[in-house]
Kinemage of the C-alpha trace (Angstrom):
@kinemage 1
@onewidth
@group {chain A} dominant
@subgroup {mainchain}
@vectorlist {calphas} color= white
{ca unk a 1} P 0.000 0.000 0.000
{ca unk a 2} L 1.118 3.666 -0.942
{ca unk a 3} L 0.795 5.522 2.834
{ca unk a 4} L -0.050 9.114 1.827
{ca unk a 5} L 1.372 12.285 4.509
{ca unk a 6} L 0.795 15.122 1.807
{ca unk a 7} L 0.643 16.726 -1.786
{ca unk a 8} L 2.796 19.433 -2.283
{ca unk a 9} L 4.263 21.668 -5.132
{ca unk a 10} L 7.486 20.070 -6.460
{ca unk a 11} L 10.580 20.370 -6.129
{ca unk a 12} L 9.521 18.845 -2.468
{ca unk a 13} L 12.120 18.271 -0.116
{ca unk a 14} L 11.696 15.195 1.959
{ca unk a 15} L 12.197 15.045 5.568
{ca unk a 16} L 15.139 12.392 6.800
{ca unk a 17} L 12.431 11.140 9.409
{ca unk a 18} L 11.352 7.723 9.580
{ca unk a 19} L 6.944 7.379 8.924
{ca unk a 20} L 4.458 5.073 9.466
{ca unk a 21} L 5.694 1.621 10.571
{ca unk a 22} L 9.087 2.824 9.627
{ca unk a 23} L 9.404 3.113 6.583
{ca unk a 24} L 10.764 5.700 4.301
{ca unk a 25} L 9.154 8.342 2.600
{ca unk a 26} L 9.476 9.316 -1.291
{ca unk a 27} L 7.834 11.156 -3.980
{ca unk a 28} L 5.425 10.512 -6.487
{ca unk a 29} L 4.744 12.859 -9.441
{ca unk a 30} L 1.259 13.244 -11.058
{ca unk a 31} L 1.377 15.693 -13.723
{ca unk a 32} L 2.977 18.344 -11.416
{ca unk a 33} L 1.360 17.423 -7.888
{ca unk a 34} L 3.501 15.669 -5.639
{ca unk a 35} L 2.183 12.735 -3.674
{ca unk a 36} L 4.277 12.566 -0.335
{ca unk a 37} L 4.113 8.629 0.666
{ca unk a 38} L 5.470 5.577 1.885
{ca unk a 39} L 4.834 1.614 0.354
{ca unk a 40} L 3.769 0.014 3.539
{ca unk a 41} L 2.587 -3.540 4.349
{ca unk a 42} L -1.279 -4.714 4.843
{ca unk a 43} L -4.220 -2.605 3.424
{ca unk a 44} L -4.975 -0.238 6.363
{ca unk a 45} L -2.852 1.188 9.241
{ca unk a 46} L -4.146 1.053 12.828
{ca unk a 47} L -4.497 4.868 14.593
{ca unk a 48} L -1.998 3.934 17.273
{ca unk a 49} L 0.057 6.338 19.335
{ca unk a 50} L 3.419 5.428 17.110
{ca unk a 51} L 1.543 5.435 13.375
{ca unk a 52} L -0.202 8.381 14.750
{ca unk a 53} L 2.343 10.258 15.997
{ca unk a 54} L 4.842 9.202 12.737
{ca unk a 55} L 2.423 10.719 10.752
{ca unk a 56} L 2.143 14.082 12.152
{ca unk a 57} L 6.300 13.983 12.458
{ca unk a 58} L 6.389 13.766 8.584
{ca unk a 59} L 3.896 16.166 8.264
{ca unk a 60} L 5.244 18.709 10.828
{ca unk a 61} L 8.837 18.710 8.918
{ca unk a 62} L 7.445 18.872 4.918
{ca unk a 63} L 5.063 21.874 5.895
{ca unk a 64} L 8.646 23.366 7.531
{ca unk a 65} L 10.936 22.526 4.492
{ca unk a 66} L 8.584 23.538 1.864
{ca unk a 67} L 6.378 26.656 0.774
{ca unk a 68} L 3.281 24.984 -0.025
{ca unk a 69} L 2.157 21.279 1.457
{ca unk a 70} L -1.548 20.214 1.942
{ca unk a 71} L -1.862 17.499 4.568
{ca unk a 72} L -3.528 14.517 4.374
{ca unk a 73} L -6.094 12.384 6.852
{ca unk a 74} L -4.627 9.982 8.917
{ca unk a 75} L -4.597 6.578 7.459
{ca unk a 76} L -5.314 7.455 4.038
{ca unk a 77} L -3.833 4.690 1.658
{ca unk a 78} L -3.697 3.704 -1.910
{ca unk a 79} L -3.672 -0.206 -3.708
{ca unk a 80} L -0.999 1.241 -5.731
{ca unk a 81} L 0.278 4.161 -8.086
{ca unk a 82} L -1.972 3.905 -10.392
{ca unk a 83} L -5.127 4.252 -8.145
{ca unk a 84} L -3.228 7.033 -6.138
{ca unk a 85} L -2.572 8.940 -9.312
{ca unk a 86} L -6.086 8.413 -10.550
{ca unk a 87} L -7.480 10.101 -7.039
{ca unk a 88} L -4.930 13.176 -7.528
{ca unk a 89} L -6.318 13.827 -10.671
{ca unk a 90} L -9.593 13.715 -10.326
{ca unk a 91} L -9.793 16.390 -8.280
{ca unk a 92} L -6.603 17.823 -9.800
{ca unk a 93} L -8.158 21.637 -10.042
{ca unk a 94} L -8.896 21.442 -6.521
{ca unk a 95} L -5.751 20.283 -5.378
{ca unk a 96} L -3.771 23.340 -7.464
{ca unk a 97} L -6.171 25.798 -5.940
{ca unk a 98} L -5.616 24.550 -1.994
{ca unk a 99} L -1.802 23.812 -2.762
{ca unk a 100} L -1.599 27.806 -4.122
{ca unk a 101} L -3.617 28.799 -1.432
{ca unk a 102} L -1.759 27.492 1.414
{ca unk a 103} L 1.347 28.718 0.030
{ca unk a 104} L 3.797 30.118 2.803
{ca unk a 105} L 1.587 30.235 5.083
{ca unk a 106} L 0.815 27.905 8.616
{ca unk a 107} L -2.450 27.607 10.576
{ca unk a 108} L -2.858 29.098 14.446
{ca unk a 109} L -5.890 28.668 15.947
{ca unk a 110} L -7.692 30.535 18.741
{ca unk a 111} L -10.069 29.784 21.692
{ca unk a 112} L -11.294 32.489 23.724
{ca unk a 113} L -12.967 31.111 26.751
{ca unk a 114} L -15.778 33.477 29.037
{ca unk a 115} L -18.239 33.419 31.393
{ca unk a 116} L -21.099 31.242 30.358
{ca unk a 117} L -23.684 32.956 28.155
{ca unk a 118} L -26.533 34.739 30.326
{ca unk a 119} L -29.346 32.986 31.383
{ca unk a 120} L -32.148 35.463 30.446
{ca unk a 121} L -35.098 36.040 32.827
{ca unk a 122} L -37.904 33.771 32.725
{ca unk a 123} L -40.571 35.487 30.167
{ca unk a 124} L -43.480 36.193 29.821
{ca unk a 125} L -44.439 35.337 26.623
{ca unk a 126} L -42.507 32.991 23.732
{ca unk a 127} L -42.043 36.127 21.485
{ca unk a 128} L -40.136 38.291 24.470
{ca unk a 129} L -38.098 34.635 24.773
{ca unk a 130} L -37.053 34.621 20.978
{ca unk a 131} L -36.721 38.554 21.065
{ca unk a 132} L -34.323 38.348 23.848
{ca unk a 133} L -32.398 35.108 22.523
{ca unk a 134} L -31.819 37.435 19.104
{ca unk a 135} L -30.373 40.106 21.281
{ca unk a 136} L -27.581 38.049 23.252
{ca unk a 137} L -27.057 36.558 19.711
{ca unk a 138} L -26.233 39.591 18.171
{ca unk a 139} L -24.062 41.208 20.927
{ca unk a 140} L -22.153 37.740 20.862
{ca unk a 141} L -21.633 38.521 17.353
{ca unk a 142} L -20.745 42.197 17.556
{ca unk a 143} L -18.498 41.078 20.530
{ca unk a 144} L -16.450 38.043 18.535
{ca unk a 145} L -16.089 40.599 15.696
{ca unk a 146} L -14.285 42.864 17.748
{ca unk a 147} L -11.712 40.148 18.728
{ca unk a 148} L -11.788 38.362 15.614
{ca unk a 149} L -11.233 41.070 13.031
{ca unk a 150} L -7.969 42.331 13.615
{ca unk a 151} L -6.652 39.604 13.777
{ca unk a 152} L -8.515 37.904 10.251
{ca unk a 153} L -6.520 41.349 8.954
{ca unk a 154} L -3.098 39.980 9.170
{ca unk a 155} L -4.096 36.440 7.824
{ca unk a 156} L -4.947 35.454 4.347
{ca unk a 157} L -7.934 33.299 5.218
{ca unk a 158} L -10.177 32.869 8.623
{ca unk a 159} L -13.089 30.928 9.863
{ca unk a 160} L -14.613 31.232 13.626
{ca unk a 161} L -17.233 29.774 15.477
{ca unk a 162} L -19.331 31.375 18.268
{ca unk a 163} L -20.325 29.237 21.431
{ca unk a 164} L -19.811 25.530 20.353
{ca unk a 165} L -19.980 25.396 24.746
{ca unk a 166} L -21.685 27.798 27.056
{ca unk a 167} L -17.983 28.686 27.809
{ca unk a 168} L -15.969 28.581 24.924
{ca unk a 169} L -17.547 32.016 23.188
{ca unk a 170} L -14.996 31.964 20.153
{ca unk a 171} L -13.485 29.353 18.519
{ca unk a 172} L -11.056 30.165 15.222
{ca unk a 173} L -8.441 29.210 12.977
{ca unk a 174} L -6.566 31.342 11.242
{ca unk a 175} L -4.225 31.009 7.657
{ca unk a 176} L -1.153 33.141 8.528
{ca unk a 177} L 1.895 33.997 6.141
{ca unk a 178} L 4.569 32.657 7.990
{ca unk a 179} L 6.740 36.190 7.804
{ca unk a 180} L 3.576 37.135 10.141
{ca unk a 181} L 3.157 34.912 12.876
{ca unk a 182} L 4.638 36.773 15.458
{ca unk a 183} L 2.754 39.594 14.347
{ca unk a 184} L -0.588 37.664 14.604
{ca unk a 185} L 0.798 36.656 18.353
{ca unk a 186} L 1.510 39.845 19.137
{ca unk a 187} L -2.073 40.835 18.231
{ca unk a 188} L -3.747 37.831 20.350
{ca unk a 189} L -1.964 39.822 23.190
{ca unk a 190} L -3.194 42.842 22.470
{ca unk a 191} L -6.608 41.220 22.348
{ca unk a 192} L -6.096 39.641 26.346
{ca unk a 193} L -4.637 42.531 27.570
{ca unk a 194} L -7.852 44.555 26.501
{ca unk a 195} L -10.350 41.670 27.507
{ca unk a 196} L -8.896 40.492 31.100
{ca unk a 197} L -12.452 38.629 31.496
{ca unk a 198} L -11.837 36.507 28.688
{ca unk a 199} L -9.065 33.521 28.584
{ca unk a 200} L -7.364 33.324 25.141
{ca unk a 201} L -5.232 30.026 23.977
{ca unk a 202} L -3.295 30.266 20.248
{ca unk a 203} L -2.375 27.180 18.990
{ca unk a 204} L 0.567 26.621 16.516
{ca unk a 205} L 1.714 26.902 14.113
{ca unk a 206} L 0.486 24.243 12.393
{ca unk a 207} L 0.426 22.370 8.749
């Protein structure tokens, strides 16, 4: 089986680390893609610690050796060359566009954790209940636009999320040029040190 880490724009240099079960990891070309992969034994690999952990190594050192690398899911696998090349280019346009998109730049996420949302007074009737659910809504919104804007400003692509948990009020990741990333920390800071209520985390960089 062909193990697949990544796809990136050639020439791609090749970490010296070991991957999945050992084995080493090479190139394949498909009309300009490359496949990042090792041949590996058996038809599936088993999401252990080690095979786990081996992939994310490779992973982690092509995304810091070359400009542009688009990761793949754990445990993705192909019969052979053939049937890997036939997936690449199948969705071939889509692959260009994501490789040229994540081009010198690295992920960082953000959670901002805050006091639990309100719980509004009881009402009186179900339209003051759905009137006053709109309102938190929107000052939630107009609240994780405040945080979440100047920092979208120095990355090249963002997505957020607003109160997956009573607690966790903004969840977002964040495409950053890699020239910026201490920039975009340096903003996060900014952002705590004018909200002490609220608990920021930034994660990464990542692939």
């Amino acid at each position: 089986m062909l193990y697949l880490y990544a796809l990136s724009v050639p020439p791609t240099t090749l970490p010296t680390t070991a991957g999945v079960a050992g084995a080493p990891v090479s190139v394949k070309r498909i009309d300009g893609i490359e496949a990042v992969v090792s041949a590996v034994d058996g038809e599936t690999i088993e999401p252990s610690e080690e095979s786990v952990l081996a992939h994310a190594r490779v992973v982690d050192e092509l995304s810091n050796m070359n400009e542009a690398v688009v990761p793949a899911r754990f445990g993705r696998g192909f019969g052979d060359a053939d049937s890997l090349r036939s997936a690449v280019r199948e969705r071939e346009a889509e692959l260009r566009a994501a490789l040229e998109r994540v081009r010198g730049c690295v992920e960082l996420g953000l959670r901002v954790l805050g006091p639990a949302a309100e719980e509004a007074v009881l009402p009186a009737t179900g339209r003051e209940y759905m009137v006053g659910r709109l309102e938190r809504s929107r000052r939630d919104e107009r609240a994780a636009e405040e945080l979440h804007a100047p920092l979208a400003a120095i990355a090249k692509d963002a997505t957020k999320s607003l109160r997956a948990t009573p607690q966790l009020f903004l969840s977002a990741a964040y495409l950053v040029p890699r020239g910026d990333v201490e920039r975009f920390r340096e903003a996060v800071r900014a952002e705590q040190e004018a909200h002490p209520d609220l608990s920021f985390a930034c994660t990464g960089p990542w692939p």
